[in-house]
ZAMARGU-4260 file (C-alpha; in steps of 0.2 Angstrom, whole numbers, plus 5000, padded with zeros to 4 digits):
<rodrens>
0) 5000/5000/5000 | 5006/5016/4997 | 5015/5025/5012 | 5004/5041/5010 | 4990/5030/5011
5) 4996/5023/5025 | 5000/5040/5034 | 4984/5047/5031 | 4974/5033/5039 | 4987/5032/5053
10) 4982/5052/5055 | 4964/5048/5055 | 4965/5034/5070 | 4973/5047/5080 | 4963/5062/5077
15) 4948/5048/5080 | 4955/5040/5096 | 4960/5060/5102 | 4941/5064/5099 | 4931/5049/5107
20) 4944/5053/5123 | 4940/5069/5124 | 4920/5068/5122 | 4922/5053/5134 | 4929/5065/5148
25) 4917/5079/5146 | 4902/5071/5147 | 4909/5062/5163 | 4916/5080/5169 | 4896/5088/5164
30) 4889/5073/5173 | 4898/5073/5188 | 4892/5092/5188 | 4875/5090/5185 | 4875/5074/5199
35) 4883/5088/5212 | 4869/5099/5222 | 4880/5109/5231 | 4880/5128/5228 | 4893/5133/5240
40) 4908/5129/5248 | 4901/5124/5265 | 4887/5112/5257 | 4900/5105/5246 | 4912/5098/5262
45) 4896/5092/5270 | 4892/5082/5253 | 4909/5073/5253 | 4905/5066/5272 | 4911/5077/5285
50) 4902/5079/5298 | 4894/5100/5302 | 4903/5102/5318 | 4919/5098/5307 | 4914/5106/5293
55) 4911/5123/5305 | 4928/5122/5314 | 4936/5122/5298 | 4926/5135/5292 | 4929/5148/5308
60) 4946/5143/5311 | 4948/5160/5302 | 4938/5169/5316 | 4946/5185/5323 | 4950/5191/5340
65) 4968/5188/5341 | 4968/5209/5342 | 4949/5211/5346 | 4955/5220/5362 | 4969/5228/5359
70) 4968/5247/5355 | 4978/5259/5348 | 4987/5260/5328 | 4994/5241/5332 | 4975/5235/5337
75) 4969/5245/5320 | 4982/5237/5309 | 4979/5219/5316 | 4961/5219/5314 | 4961/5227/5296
80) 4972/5213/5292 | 4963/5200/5300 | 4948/5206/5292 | 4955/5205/5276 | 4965/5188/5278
85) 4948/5183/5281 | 4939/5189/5268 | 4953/5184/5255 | 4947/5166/5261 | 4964/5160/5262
90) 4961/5143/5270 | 4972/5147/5285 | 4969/5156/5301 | 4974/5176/5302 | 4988/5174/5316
95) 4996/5159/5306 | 4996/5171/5290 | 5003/5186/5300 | 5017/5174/5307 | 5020/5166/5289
100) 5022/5187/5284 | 5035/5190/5300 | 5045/5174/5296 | 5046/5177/5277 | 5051/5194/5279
105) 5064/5189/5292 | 5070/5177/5282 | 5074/5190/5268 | 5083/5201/5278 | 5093/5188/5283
110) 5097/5182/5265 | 5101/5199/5261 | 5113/5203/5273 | 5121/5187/5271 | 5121/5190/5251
115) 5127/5206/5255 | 5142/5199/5266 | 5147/5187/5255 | 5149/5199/5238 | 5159/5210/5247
120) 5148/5222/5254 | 5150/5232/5270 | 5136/5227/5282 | 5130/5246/5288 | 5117/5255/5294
125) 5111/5258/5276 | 5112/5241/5270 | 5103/5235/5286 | 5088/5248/5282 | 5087/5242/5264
130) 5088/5225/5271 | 5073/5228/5282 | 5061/5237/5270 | 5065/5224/5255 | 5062/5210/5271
135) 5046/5220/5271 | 5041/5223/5253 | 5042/5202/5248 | 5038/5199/5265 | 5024/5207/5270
140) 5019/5222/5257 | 5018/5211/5242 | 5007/5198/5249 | 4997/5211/5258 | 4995/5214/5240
145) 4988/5199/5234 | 4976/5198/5250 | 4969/5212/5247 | 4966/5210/5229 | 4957/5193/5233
150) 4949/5200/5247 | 4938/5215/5237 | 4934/5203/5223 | 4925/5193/5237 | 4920/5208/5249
155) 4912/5218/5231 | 4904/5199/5227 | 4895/5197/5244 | 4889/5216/5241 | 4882/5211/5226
160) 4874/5194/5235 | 4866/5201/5251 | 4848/5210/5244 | 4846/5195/5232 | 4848/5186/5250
165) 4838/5198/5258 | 4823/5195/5244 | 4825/5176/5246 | 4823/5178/5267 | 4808/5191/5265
170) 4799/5175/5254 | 4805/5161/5265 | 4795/5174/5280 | 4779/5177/5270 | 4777/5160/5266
175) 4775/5154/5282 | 4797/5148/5288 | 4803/5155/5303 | 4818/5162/5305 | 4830/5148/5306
180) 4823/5140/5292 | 4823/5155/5280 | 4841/5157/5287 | 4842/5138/5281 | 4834/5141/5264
185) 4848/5155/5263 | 4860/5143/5264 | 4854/5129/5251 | 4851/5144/5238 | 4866/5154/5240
190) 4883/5153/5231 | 4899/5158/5240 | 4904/5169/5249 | 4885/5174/5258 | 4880/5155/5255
195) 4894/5149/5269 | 4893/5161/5278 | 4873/5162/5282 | 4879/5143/5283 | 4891/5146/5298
200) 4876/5159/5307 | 4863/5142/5306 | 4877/5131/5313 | 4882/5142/5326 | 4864/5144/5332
205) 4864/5126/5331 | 4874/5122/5342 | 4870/5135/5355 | 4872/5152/5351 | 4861/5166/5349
210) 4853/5172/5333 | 4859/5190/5335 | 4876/5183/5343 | 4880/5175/5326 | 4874/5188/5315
215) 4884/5201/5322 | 4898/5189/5321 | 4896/5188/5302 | 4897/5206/5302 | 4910/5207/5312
220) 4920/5197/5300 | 4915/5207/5282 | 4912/5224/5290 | 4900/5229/5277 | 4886/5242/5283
225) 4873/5229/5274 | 4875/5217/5286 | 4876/5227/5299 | 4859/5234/5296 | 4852/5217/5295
230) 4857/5214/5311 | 4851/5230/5320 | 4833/5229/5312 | 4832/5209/5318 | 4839/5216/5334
235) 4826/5228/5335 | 4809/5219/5328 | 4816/5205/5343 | 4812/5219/5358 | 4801/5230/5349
240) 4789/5217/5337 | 4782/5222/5320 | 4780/5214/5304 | 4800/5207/5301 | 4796/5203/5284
245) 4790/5219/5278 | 4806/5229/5288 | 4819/5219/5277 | 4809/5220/5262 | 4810/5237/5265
250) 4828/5235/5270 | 4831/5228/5253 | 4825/5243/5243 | 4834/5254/5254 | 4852/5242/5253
255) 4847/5243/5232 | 4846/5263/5232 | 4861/5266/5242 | 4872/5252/5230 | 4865/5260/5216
260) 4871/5278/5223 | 4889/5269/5227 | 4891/5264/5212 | 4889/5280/5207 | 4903/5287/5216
265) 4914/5271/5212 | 4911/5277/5194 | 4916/5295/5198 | 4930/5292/5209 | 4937/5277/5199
270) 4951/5287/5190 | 4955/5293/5210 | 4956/5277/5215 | 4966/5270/5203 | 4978/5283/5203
275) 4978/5277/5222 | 4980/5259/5218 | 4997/5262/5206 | 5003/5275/5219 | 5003/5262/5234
280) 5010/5247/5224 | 5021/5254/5209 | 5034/5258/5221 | 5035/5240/5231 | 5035/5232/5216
285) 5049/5244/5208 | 5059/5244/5222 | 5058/5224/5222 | 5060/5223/5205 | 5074/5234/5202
290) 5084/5224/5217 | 5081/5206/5210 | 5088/5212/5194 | 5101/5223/5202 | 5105/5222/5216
295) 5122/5232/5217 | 5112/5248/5209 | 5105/5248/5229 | 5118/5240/5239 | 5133/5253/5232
300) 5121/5269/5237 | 5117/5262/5254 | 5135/5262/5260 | 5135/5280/5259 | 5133/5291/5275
305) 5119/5301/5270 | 5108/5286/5264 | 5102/5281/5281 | 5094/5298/5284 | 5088/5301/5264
310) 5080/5284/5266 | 5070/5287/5283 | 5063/5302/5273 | 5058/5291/5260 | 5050/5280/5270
315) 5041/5294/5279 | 5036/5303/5263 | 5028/5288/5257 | 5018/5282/5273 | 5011/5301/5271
320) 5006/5301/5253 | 4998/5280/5258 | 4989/5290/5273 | 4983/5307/5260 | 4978/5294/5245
325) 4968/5282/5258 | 4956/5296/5264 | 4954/5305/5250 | 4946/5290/5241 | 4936/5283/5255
330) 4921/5289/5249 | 4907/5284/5262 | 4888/5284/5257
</rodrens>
């Protein structure tokens, strides 16, 4: 037979046995799902087995407090990044994440001194601040980074979630539910993130806790105002009475009008805010940048005398314009 023949059909079996493989695996990827019910990440753990008091550890081992009591610019700070460690939904607890941060950045410094040393370097004041900040800026600033890009995506997300929620709750109350199983319906009906953590609320209340306990709790974790609305008006139809479904329906409209109005302002203020986003990371990512590829262009300038004080200025000038750009765009409405 002739080998073109032959090369031609040999073609065809491949390209057919490629295709049928690939069929085969997508419809067992579509049926597998189509055979899975779970919307969220919480009903999904529950699905595979484990048991809810397991599946709620995990789930709040994320819980803050670690600087819940502590006041003061370190308290601030500690809860800002608890709170976005949390909502980033890095599957780790916030303490563990800050200690990962401190030992990175350590390590760094001490692979940049020791670098240092060994090319011949003097190790001086200079070179010891330059050590620290890029200790900081891969340590610490760079992940902060990341966290806090993840962390909007899901915090913007569950805005976006909570009066569809709000809807589907006011519906579970006029058709008859109670409260914990409207909650429930909330958590069957929900994706990620409001779908867990209404999950986490029904579990806590579950197990013990009181309804308005582990709202606020769920607040306390986003800090969004939308939240924190929902739990004053259950807080106050609870002493006060009235008609719980027709306060959060009108909660809903309210929560819709003012994101509507928010939007507005993100819309207005977006080129502000992104001149705010390249202002606070450009010059991490510069300065780390610009030291991987080169790192004598820093290390030769930090051994002279006037670099230690030039570079506290730096330092100082840039926490100033972070501060200036941070409350000129937070927009409140």
């Amino acid at each position: 037979m002739d080998p073109v023949i032959l090369r031609v059909l040999a073609l065809i079996v491949i390209f057919a046995s490629v295709f049928l493989v690939s069929e085969r695996l997508i419809a067992t990827i579509q049926q597998r799902q189509r055979g899975s019910r779970a919307v969220n990440k919480r009903l999904k753990m529950i699905e595979g087995g484990l048991d809810r008091e397991i599946v709620t550890s995990r789930l709040r081992k994320s819980a803050p407090g670690t600087f819940a009591n502590m006041s003061g610019l370190i308290g601030q700070l500690g809860r800002s990044v608890e709170r976005t460690v949390i909502a980033s939904s890095v599957p780790l607890p916030p303490n563990q994440i800050m200690l990962g941060m401190a030992i990175a950045s350590t390590a760094v410094v001490g692979l940049i001194l020791l670098g240092a040393g060994l090319s011949g370097f003097s190790i001086g004041i200079g070179v010891i601040q330059l050590a620290i900040a890029l200790g900081l800026c891969f340590g610490t600033g760079i992940p902060m980074i990341v966290l806090s890009n993840m962390a909007s995506k899901r915090k913007k997300r569950m805005q976006e979630q909570f009066p569809v929620a709000l809807d589907i709750f006011v519906r579970g109350l006029r058709s008859g539910h109670p409260i914990a199983s409207a909650l429930d319906l909330l958590t069957k009906e929900m994706e990620d993130p409001l779908g867990t953590e209404f999950g986490l609320v029904v579990d806590e209340v579950s197990y013990g806790a009181d309804l308005r306990d582990a709202l606020q709790n769920m607040a306390d974790r986003w800090g969004i105002d939308d939240i924190q609305m929902f739990v004053v008006s259950l807080s106050v139809q609870n002493e006060t009475g009235g008609n719980l479904a027709e306060i959060l329906a009108n909660l809903s409209t309210v929560i819709r009008e003012r994101h509507s109005m928010y939007m507005k302002v993100r819309a207005l203020s977006s080129e502000g805010r992104m001149t705010a986003l390249i202002l606070t990371a450009l010059p991490i990512l510069a300065f780390s940048a610009l030291f991987l590829s080169n790192p004598a262009f820093y290390l030769d300038v930090a051994q002279d005398p006037i670099f230690p004080i030039g570079f506290i200025g730096l330092i100082v000038l840039y926490a100033v314009g972070f501060i200036t750009i941070r409350r000129m765009i937070d927009l409140k409405v």
